[in-house]
C-alpha positions as CSV (number, residue, x, y, z in Angstrom):
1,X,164.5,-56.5,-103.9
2,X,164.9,-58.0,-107.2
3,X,161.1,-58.6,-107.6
4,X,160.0,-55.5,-107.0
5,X,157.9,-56.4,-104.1
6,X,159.5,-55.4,-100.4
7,X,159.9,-57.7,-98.0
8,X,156.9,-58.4,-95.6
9,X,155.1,-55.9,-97.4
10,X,152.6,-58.8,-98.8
11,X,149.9,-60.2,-96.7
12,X,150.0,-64.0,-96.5
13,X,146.1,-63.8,-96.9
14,X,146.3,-62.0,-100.3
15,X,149.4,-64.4,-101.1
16,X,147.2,-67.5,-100.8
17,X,144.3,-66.0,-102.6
18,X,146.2,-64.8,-105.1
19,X,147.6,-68.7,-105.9
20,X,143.8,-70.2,-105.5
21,X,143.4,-67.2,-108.4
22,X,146.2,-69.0,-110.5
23,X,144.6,-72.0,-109.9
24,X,141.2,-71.8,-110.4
25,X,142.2,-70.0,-114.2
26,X,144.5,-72.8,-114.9
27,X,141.8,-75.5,-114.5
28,X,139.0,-73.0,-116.4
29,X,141.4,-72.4,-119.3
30,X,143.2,-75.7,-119.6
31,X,139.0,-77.2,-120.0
32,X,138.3,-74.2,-122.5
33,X,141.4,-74.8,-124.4
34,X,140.7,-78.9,-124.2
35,X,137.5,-78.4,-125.6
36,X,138.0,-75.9,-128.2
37,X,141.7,-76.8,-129.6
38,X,142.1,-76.7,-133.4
39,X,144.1,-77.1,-135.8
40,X,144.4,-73.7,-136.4
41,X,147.6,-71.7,-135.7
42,X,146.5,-70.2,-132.3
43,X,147.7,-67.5,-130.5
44,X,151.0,-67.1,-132.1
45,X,150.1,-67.9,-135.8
46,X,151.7,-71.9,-135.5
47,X,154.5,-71.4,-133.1
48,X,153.7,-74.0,-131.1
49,X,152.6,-76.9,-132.6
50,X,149.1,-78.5,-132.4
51,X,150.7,-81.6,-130.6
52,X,151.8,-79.5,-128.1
53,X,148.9,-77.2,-127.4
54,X,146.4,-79.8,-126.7
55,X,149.0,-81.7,-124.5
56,X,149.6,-78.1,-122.3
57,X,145.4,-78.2,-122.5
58,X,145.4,-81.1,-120.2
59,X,148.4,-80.7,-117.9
60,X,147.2,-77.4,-117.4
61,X,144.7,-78.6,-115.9
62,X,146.4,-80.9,-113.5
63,X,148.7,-78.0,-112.5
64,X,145.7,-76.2,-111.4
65,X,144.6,-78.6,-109.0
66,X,148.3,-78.9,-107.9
67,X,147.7,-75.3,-107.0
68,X,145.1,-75.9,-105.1
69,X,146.2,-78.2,-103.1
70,X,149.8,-75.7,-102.0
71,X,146.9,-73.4,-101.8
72,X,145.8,-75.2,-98.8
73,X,149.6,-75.2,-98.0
74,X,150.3,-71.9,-97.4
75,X,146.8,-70.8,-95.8
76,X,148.8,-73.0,-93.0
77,X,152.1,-71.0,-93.6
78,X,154.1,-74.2,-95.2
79,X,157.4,-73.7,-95.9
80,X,156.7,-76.8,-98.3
81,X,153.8,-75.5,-99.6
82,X,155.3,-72.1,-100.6
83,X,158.2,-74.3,-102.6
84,X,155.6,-76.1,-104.3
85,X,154.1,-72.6,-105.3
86,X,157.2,-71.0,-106.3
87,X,157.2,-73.6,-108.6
88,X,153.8,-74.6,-109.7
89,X,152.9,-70.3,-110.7
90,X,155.7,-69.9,-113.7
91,X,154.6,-73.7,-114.9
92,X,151.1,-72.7,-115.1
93,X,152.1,-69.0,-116.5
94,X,154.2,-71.7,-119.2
95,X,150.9,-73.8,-119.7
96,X,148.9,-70.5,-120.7
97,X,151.6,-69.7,-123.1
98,X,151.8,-73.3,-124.8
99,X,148.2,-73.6,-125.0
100,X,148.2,-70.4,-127.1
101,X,144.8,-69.4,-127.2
102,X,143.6,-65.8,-126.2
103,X,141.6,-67.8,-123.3
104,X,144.9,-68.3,-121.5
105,X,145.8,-64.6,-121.3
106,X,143.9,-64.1,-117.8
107,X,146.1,-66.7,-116.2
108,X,149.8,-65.6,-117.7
109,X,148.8,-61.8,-116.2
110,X,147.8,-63.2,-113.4
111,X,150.8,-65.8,-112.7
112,X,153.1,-62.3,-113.3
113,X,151.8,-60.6,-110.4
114,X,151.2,-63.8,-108.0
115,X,155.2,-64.4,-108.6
116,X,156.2,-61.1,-107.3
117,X,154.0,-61.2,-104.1
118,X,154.6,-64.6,-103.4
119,X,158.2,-63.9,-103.0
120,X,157.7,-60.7,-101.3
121,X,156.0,-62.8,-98.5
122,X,158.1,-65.8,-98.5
123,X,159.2,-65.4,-94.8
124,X,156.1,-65.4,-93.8
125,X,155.9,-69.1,-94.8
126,X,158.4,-70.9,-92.4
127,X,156.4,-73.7,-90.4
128,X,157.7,-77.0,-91.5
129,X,155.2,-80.0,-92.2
130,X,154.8,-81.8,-89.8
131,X,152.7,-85.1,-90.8
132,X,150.9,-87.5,-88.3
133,X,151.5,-90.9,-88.1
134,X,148.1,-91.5,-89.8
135,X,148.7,-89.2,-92.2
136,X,152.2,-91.5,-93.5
137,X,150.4,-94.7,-92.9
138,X,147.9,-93.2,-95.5
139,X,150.5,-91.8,-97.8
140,X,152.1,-95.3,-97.7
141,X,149.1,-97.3,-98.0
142,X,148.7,-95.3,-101.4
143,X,151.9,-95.5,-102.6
144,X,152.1,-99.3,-101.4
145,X,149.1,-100.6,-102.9
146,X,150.3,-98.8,-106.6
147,X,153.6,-100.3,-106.3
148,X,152.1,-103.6,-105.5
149,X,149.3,-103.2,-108.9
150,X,151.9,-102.3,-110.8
151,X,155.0,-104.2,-110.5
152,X,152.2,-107.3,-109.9
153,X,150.5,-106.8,-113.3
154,X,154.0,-106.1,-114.5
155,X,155.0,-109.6,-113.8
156,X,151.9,-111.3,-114.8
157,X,151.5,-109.4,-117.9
158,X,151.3,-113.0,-120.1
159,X,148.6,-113.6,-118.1
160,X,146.6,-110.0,-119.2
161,X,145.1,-109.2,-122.2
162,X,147.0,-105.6,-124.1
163,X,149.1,-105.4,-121.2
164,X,153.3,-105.0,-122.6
165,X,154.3,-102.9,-120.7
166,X,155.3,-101.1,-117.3
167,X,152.7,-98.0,-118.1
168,X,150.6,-100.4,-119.0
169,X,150.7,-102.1,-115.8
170,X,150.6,-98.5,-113.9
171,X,147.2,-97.6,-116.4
172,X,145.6,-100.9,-115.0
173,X,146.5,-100.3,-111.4
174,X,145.0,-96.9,-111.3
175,X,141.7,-97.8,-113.1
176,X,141.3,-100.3,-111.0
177,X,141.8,-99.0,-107.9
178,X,139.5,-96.2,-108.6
179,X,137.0,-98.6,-109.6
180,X,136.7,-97.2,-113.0
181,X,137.7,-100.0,-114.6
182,X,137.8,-98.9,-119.1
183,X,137.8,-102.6,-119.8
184,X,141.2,-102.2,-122.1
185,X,143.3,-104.6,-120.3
186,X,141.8,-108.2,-119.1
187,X,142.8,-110.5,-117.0
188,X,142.9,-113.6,-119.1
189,X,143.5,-116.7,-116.0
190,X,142.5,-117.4,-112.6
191,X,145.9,-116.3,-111.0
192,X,145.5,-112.7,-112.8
193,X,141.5,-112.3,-112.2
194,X,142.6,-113.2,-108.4
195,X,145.1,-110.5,-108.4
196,X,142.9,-108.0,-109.8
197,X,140.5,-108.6,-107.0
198,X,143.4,-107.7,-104.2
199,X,144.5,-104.7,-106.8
200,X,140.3,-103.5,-106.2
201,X,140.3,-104.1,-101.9
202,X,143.9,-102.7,-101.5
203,X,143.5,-99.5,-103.7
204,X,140.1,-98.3,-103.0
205,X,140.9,-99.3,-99.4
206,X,144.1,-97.2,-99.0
207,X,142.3,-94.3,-101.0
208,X,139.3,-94.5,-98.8
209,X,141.9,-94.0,-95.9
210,X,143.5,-91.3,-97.5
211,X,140.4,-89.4,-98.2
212,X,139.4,-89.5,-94.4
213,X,142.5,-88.7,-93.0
214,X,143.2,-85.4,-95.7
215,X,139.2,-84.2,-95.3
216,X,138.5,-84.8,-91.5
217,X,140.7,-82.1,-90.2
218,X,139.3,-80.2,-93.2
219,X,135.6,-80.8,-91.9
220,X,136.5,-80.3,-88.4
221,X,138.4,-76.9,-88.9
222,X,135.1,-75.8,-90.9
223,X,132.7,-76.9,-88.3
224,X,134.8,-75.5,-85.6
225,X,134.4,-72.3,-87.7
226,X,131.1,-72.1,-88.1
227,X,130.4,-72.7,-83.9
228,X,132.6,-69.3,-83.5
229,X,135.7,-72.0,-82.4
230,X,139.3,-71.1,-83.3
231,X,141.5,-73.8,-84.3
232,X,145.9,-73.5,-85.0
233,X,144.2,-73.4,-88.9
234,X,142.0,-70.0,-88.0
235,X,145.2,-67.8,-86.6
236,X,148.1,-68.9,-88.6
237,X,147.9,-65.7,-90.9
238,X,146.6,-63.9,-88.9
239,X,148.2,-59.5,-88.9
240,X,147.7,-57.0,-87.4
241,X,146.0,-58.6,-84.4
242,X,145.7,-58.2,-81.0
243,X,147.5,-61.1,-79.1
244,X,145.9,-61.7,-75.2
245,X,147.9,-63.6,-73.1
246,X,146.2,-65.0,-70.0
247,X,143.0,-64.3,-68.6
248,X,142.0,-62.0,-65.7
249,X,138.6,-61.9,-64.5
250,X,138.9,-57.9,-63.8
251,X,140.4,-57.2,-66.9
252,X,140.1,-59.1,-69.8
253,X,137.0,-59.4,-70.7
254,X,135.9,-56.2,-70.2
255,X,138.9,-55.4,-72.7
256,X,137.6,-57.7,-75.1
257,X,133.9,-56.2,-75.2
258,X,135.4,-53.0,-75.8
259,X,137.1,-54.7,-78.8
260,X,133.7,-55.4,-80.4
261,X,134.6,-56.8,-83.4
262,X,136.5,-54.2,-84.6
263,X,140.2,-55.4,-84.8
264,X,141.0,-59.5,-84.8
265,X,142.6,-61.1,-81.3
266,X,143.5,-64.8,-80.1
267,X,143.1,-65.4,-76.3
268,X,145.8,-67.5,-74.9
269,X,144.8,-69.2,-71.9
270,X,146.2,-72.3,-69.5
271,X,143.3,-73.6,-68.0
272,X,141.6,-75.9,-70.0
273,X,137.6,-75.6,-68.4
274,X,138.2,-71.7,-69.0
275,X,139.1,-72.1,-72.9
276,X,136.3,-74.6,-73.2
277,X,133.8,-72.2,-71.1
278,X,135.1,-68.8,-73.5
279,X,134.7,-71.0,-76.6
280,X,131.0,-71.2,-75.8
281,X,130.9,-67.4,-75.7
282,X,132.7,-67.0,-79.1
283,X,135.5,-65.7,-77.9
284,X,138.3,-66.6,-80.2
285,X,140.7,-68.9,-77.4
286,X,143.3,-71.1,-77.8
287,X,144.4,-73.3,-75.1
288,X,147.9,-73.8,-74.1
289,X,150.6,-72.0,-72.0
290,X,150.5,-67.9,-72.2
291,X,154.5,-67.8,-72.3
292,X,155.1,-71.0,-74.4
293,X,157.6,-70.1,-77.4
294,X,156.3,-72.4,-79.7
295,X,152.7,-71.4,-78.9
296,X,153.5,-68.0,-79.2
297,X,154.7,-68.4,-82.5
298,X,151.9,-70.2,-83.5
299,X,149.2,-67.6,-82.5
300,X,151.6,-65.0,-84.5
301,X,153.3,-62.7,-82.0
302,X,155.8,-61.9,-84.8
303,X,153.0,-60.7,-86.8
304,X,150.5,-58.9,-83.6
305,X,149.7,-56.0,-84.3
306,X,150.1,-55.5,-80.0
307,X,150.2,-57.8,-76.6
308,X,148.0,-57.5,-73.7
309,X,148.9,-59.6,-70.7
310,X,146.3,-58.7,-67.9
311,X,146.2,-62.2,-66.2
312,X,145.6,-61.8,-61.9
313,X,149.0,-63.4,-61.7
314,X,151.8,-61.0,-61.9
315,X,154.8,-63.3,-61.9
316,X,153.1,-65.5,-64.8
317,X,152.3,-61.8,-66.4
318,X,155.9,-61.1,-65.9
319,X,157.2,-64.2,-67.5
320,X,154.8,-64.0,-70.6
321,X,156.2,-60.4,-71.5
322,X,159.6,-61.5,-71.1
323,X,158.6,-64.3,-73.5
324,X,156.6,-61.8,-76.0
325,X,159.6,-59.3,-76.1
326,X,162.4,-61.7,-76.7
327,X,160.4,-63.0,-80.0
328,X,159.0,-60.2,-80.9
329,X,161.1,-56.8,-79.8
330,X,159.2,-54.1,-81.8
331,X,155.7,-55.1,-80.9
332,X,153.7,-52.7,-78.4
333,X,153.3,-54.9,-75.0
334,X,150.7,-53.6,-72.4
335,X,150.1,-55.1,-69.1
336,X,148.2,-55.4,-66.0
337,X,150.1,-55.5,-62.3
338,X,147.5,-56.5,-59.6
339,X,150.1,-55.8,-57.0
340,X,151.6,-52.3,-57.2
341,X,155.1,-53.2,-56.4
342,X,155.2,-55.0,-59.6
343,X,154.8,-52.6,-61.9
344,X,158.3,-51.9,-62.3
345,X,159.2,-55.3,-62.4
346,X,156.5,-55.6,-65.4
347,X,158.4,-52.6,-67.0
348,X,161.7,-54.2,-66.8
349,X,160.5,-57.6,-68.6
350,X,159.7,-55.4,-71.3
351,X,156.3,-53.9,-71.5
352,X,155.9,-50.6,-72.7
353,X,152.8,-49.6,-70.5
354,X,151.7,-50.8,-67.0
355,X,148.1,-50.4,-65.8
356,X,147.5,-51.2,-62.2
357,X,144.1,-51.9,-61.3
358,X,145.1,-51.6,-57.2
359,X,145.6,-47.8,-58.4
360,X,141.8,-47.3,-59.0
361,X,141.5,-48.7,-55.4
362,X,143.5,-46.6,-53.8
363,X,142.1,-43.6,-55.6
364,X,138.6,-44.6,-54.2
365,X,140.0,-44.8,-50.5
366,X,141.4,-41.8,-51.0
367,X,138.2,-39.8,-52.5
368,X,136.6,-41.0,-49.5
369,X,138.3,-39.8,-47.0
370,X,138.4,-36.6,-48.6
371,X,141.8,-36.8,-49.9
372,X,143.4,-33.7,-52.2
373,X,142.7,-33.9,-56.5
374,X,141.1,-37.4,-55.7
375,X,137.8,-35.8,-57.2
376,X,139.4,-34.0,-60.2
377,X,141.8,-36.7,-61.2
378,X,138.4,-39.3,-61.0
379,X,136.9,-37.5,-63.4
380,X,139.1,-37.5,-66.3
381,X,139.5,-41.3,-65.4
382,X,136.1,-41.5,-65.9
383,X,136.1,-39.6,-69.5
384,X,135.2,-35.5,-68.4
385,X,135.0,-33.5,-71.2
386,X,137.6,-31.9,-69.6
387,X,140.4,-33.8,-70.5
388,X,140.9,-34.7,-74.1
389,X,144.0,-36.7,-74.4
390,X,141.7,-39.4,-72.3
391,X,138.9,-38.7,-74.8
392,X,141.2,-39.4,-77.5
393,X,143.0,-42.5,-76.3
């Protein structure tokens, strides 16, 4: 492709990093550059003029933050988010040439290589956002309670000391809803000192609001980290993983021991109590219904690195593969048939290897009662030095 950067070949993960990078540098050097602007020629001997570097110095720095926040954006795989990026990384690669100071060199070399990869993973950004209905009643109470400062201040402006005109109204609004308040605009009569008093409740209120509803989810998803809890947040990038669909009692978690840590997986699982009870063993479970498209989508089937579906239900084993295969035809699907009969049924869903546990049954009977190669064939289930493909799966 055009950028130099295949398709899919980008991780999400180093995607998102990569942008907190651009925006961490773009804060850093839009303060350096703030606090050490002269009126020198800068970086390109008086190219850009002085006016113009120290405004880049501060907008720089609100770009930054900017980032940050479609940072946050495409750690949930935002298709939004990933817009806002595309857009936000050149402006701040702009910003570090404008400022012109050898401090802003970092951030333009870094900006070059987060464009690249950030297109190179751009399909792995497609969720759409999806806002509660708290989060628009916040929005709105922000948005609201500025309007309402600013057109109000607007139209009692005779009635303000140094207020003309429809910035100045927006200046007052916004100092005085974040209770900061410089003093340069008064409120000269009753009427206008009332109205500032409902510009203080209704825009600290409707910040206070938005603060909670942005940072609870925020505090929750960190919390729920921290207890060994995974959250929609925790799996949406997410490769390379294991993807467990259902929960067997023979199975499972004996598969998951074996896992020990060593390769990333997301349980899926239907029964509420069970999620709840795995949670407390730090098993990384999400609860919801093992052959549910959207769910599946969710936990990253697209992007597993295989599936195991080893439930004690084979037609709800059958049904999740079928599921699994029809989103996700390249991925490796293994599963478990308690019955024996179903194993070709399994096959024909679309899962590439069938393990039946009844087999291990019968092979028991069988050894008892003296039957043929029951003894040899035990042993290399069992791992005998003898047989090394065993040893090597």
């Amino acid at each position: 492709m055009e950028w130099g950067v295949r398709e899919g070949a980008v991780s999400a993960r180093i995607v998102a990093w990569l942008t907190i990078g651009v925006a961490l540098l773009s804060i850093a050097t839009g303060v350096v550059a703030t606090a050490t602007t002269t009126s020198g020629g800068g970086l390109f001997g008086g190219v850009v003029p002085n006016p113009v570097r120290t405004t880049a110095s501060f907008t720089g720095t609100i770009v930054g933050f900017l980032l940050l926040v479609s940072a946050v954006g495409l750690r949930r795989g935002l298709r939004t988010a990933w817009y806002a990026s595309a857009a936000l990384v050149p402006l701040a690669a702009i910003h570090g040439l404008l400022q012109s100071s050898p401090y802003s060199l970092p951030l333009i070399a870094v900006s070059l290589v987060t464009l690249p990869a950030l297109f190179g993973a751009r399909r792995r950004f497609e969720r759409p956002l999806a806002l509660t209905a708290a989060q628009l009643a916040a929005a709105s109470a922000v948005i609201g309670a500025q309007l309402y400062g600013t057109v109000g201040a607007y139209a009692l402006r005779s009635q303000f000391r140094r207020l003309d005109t429809l910035f100045d109204a927006f200046y007052f609004t916004v100092t005085t809803a974040s209770t900061v308040g410089y003093g340069g605009i008064h409120p000269r009569t009753p009427i206008a000192k009332a109205f500032g008093m409902t510009v203080i409740v209704l825009g600290t209120g409707s910040f206070a609001v938005a603060l909670g509803v942005l940072f609870t989810p925020i505090v929750e998803n960190r919390f729920a980290s921290a207890l060994g809890k995974t959250t929609d947040t925790n799996v949406e990038l997410m490769e390379n993983h294991l993807l467990v669909l259902g929960y067997g009692q023979l199975l499972t978690e004996s598969i998951i021991d074996e896992l020990g840590g060593r390769t990333e997986y997301v349980l899926v699982v239907d029964d509420a109590d069970l999620a709840s009870k795995l949670r407390d063993k730090r098993r990384n479970v999400l609860h919801g219904d093992p052959s549910d498209e959207e769910l599946l989508r969710r936990v990253g089937v697209e992007r597993a690195r295989s599936v195991l579906v080893a439930t004690d239900d084979d037609a709800e084993d059958a049904l999740a593969v079928l599921t699994a295969r029809q989103l996700n035809p390249d991925v490796r699907i293994v599963a478990g048939a308690t019955q024996r009969e179903n194993v070709e049924k399994l096959r024909r869903a679309g899962a590439d290897v069938v393990v039946s546990p009844s087999f291990v049954g019968r092979l028991l009977v069988k050894a008892a009662l003296g039957g043929e190669h029951a003894e040899e064939l035990a042993d290399q289930l069992v791992g005998d030095d003898a047989n090394r493909t065993l040893d090597e799966f």
